[in-house]
Backbone as XML, in Angstrom:
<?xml version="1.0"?>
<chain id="A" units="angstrom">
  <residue number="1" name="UNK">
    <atom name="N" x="22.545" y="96.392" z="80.786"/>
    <atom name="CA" x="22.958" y="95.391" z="81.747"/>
    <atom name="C" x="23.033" y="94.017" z="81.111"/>
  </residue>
  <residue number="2" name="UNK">
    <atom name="N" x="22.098" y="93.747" z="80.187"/>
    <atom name="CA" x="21.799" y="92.557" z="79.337"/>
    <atom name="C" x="23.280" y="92.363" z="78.630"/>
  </residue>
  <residue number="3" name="UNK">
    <atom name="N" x="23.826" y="93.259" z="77.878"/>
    <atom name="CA" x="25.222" y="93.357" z="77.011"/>
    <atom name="C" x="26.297" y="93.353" z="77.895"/>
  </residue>
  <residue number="4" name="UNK">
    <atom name="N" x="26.361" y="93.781" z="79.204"/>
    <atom name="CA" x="27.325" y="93.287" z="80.022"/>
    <atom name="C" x="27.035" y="92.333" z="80.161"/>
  </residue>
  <residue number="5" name="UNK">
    <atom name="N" x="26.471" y="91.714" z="80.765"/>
    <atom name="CA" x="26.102" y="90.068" z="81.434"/>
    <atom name="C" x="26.410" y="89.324" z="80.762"/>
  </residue>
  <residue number="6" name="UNK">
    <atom name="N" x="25.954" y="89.718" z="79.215"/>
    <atom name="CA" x="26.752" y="88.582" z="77.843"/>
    <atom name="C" x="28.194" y="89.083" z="77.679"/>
  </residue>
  <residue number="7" name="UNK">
    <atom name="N" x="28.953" y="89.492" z="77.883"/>
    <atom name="CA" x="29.949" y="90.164" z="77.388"/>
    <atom name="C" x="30.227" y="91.043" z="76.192"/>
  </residue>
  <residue number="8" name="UNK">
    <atom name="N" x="29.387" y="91.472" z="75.922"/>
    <atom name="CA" x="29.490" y="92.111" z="74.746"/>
    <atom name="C" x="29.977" y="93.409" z="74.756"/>
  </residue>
  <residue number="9" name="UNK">
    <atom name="N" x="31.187" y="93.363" z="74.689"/>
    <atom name="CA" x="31.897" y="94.713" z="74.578"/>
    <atom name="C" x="31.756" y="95.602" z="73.775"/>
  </residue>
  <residue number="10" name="UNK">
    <atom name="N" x="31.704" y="95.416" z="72.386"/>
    <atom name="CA" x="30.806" y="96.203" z="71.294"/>
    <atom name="C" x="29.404" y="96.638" z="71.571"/>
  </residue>
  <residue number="11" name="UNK">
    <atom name="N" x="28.587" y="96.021" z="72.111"/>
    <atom name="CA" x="27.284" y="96.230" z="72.415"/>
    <atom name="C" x="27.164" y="97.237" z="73.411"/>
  </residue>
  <residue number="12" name="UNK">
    <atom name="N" x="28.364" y="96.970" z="74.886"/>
    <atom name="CA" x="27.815" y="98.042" z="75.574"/>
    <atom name="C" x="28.878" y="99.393" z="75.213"/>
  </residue>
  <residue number="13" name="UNK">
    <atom name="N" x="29.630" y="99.357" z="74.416"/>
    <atom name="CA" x="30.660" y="100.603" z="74.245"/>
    <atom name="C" x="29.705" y="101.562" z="73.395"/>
  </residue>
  <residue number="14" name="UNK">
    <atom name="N" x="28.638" y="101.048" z="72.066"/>
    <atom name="CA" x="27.799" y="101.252" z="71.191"/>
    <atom name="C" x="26.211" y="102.355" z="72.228"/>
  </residue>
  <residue number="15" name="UNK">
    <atom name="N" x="26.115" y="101.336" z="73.344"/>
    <atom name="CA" x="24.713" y="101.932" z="73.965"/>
    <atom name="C" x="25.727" y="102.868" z="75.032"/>
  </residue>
  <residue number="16" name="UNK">
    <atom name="N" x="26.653" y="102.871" z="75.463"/>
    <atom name="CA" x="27.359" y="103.938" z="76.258"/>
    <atom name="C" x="27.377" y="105.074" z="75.837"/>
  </residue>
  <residue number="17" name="UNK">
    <atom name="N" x="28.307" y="104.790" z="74.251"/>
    <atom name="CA" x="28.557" y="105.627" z="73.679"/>
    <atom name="C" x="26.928" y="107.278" z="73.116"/>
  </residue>
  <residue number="18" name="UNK">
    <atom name="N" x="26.267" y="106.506" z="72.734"/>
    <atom name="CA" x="24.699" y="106.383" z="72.628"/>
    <atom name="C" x="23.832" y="107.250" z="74.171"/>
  </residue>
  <residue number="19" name="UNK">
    <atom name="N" x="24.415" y="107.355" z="75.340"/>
    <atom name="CA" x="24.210" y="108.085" z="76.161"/>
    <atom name="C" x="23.662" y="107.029" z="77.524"/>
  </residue>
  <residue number="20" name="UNK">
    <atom name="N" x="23.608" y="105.400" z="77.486"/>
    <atom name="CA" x="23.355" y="104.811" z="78.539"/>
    <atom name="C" x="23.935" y="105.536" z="79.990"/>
  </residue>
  <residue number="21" name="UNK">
    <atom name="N" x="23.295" y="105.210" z="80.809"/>
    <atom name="CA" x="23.809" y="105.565" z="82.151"/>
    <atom name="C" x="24.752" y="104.205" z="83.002"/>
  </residue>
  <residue number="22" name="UNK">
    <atom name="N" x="25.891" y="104.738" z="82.932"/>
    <atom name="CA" x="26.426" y="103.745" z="83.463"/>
    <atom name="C" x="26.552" y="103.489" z="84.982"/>
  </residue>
  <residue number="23" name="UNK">
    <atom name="N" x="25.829" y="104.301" z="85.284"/>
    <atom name="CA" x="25.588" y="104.084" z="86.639"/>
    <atom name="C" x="24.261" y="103.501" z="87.418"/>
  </residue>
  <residue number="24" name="UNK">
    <atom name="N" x="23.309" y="103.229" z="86.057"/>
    <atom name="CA" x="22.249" y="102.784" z="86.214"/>
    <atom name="C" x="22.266" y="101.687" z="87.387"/>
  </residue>
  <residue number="25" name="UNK">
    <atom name="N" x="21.356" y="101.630" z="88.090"/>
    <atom name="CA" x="21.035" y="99.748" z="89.067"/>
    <atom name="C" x="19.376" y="99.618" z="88.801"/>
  </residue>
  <residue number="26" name="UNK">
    <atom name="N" x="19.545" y="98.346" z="88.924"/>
    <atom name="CA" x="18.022" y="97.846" z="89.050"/>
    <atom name="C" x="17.818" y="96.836" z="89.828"/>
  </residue>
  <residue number="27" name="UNK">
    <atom name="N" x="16.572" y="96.829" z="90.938"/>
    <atom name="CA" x="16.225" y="95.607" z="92.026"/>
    <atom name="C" x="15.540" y="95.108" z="91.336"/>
  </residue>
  <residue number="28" name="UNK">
    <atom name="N" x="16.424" y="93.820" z="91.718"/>
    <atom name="CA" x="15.902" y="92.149" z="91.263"/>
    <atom name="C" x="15.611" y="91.790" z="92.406"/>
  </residue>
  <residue number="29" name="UNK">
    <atom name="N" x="14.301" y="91.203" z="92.253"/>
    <atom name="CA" x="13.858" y="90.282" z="93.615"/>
    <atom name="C" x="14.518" y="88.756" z="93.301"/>
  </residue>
  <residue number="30" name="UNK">
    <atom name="N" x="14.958" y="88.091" z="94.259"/>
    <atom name="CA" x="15.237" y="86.645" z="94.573"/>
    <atom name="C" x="13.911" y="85.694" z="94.484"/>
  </residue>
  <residue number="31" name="UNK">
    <atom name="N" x="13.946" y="84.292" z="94.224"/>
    <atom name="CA" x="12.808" y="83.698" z="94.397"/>
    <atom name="C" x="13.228" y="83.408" z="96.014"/>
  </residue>
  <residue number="32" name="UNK">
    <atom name="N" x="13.933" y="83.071" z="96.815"/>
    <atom name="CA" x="13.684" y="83.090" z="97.665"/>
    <atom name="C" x="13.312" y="84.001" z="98.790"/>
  </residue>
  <residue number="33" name="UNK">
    <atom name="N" x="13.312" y="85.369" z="98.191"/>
    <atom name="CA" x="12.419" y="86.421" z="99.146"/>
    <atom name="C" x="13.677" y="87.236" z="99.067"/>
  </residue>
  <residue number="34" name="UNK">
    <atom name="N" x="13.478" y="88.582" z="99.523"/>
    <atom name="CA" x="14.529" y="89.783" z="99.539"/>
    <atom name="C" x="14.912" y="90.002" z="97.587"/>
  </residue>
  <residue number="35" name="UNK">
    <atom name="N" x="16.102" y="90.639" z="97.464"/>
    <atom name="CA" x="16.256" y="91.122" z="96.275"/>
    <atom name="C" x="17.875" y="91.506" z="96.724"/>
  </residue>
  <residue number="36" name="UNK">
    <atom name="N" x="18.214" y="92.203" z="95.641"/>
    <atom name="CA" x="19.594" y="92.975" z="95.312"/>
    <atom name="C" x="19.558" y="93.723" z="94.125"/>
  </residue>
  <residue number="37" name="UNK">
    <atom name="N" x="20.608" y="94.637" z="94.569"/>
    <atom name="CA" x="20.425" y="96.160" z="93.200"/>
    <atom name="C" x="21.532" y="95.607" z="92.555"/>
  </residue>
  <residue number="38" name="UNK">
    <atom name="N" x="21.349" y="95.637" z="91.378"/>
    <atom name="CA" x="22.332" y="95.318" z="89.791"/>
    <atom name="C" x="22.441" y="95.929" z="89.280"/>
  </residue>
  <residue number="39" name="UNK">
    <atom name="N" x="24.380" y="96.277" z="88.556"/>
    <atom name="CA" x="24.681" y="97.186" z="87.816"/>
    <atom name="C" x="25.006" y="96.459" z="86.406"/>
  </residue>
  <residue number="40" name="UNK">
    <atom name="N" x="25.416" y="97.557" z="85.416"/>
    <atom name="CA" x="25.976" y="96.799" z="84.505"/>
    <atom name="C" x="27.337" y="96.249" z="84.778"/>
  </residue>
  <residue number="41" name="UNK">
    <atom name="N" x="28.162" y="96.833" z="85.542"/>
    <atom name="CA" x="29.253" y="96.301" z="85.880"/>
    <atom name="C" x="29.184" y="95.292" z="87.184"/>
  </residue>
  <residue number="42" name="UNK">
    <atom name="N" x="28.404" y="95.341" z="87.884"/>
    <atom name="CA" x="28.324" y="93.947" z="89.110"/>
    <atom name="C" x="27.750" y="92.566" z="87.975"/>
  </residue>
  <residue number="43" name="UNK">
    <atom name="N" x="26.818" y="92.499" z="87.419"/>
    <atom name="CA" x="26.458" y="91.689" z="86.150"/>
    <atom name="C" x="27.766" y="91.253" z="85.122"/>
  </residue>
  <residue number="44" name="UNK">
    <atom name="N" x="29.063" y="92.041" z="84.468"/>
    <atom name="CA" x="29.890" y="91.913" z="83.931"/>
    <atom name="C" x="31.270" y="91.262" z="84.841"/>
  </residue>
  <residue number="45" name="UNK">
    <atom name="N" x="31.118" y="91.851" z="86.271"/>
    <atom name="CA" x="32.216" y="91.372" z="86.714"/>
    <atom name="C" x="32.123" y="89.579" z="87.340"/>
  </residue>
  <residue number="46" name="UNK">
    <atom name="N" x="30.385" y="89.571" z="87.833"/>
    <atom name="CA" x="29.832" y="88.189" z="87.890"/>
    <atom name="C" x="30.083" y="87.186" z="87.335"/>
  </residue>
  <residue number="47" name="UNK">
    <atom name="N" x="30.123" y="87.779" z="86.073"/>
    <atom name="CA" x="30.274" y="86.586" z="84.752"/>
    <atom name="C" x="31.723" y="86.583" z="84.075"/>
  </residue>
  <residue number="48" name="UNK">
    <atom name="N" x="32.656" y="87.549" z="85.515"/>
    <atom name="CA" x="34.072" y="87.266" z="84.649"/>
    <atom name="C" x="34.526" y="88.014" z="83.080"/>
  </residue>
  <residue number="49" name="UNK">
    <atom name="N" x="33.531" y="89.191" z="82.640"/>
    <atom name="CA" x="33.550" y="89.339" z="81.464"/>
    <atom name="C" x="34.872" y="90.673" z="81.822"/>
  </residue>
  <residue number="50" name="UNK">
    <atom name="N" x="35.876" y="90.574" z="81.717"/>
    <atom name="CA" x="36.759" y="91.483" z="82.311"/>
    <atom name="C" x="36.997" y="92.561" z="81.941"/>
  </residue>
  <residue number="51" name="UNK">
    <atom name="N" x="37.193" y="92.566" z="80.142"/>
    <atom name="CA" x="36.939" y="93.594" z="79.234"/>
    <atom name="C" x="36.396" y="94.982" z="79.232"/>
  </residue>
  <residue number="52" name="UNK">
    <atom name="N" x="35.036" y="93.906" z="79.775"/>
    <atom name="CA" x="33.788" y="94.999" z="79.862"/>
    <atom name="C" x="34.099" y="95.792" z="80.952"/>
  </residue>
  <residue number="53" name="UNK">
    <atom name="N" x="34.416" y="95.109" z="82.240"/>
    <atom name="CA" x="34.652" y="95.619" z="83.421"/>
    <atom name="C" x="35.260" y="96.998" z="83.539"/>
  </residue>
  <residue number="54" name="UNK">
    <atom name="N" x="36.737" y="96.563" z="82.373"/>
    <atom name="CA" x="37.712" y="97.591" z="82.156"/>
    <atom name="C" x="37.214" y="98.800" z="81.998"/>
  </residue>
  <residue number="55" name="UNK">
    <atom name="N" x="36.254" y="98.544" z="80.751"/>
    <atom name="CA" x="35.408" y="99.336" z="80.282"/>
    <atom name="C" x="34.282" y="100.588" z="80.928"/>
  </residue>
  <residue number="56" name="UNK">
    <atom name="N" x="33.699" y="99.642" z="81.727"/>
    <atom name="CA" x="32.868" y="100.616" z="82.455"/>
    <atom name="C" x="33.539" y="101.223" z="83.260"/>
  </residue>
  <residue number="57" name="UNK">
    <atom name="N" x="34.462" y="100.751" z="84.227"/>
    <atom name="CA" x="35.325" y="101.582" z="85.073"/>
    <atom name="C" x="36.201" y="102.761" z="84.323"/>
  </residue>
  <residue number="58" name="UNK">
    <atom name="N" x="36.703" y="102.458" z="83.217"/>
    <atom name="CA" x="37.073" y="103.802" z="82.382"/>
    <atom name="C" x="36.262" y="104.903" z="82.262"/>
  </residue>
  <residue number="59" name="UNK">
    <atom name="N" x="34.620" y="104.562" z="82.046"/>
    <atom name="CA" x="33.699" y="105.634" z="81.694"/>
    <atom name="C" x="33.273" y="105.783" z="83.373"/>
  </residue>
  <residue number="60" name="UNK">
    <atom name="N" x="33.560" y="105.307" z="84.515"/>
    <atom name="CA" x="33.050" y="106.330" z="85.576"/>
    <atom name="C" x="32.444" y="105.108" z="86.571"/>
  </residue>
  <residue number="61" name="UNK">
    <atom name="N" x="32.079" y="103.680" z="86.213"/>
    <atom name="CA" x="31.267" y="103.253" z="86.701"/>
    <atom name="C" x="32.032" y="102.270" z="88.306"/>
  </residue>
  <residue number="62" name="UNK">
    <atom name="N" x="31.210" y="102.096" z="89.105"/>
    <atom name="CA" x="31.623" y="101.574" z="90.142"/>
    <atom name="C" x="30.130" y="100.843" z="90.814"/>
  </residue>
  <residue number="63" name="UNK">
    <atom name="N" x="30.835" y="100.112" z="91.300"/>
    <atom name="CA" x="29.910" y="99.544" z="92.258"/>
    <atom name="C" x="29.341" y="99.693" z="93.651"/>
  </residue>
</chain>
């Protein structure tokens, strides 16, 4: 999720490739109370990294 968020397209094609789950999420709590579930691709599309986006949606991933 870290290599999406930066854009690093090499980085996450490398840990994909490598067997990551691209369907992984993880809850982040808010400081102001409550939380939200994060993907690698909600994190990549956040930050505009489009590439990546392409990317994960090729290998399966959705939001």
């Amino acid at each position: 999720m870290n290599a999406a968020e930066g854009g690093s397209l090499a980085i996450v094609r490398l840990l994909v490739d490598r067997g990551a789950d691209v369907h992984a999420k993880i809850w982040t709590e808010k400081y102001n109370g409550g939380g939200e579930w994060r993907s690698a691709i909600s994190q990549a599309r956040k930050n505009r990294h489009l590439d990546v986006v392409r990317y994960l949606e090729s290998r399966g991933a959705r939001e």
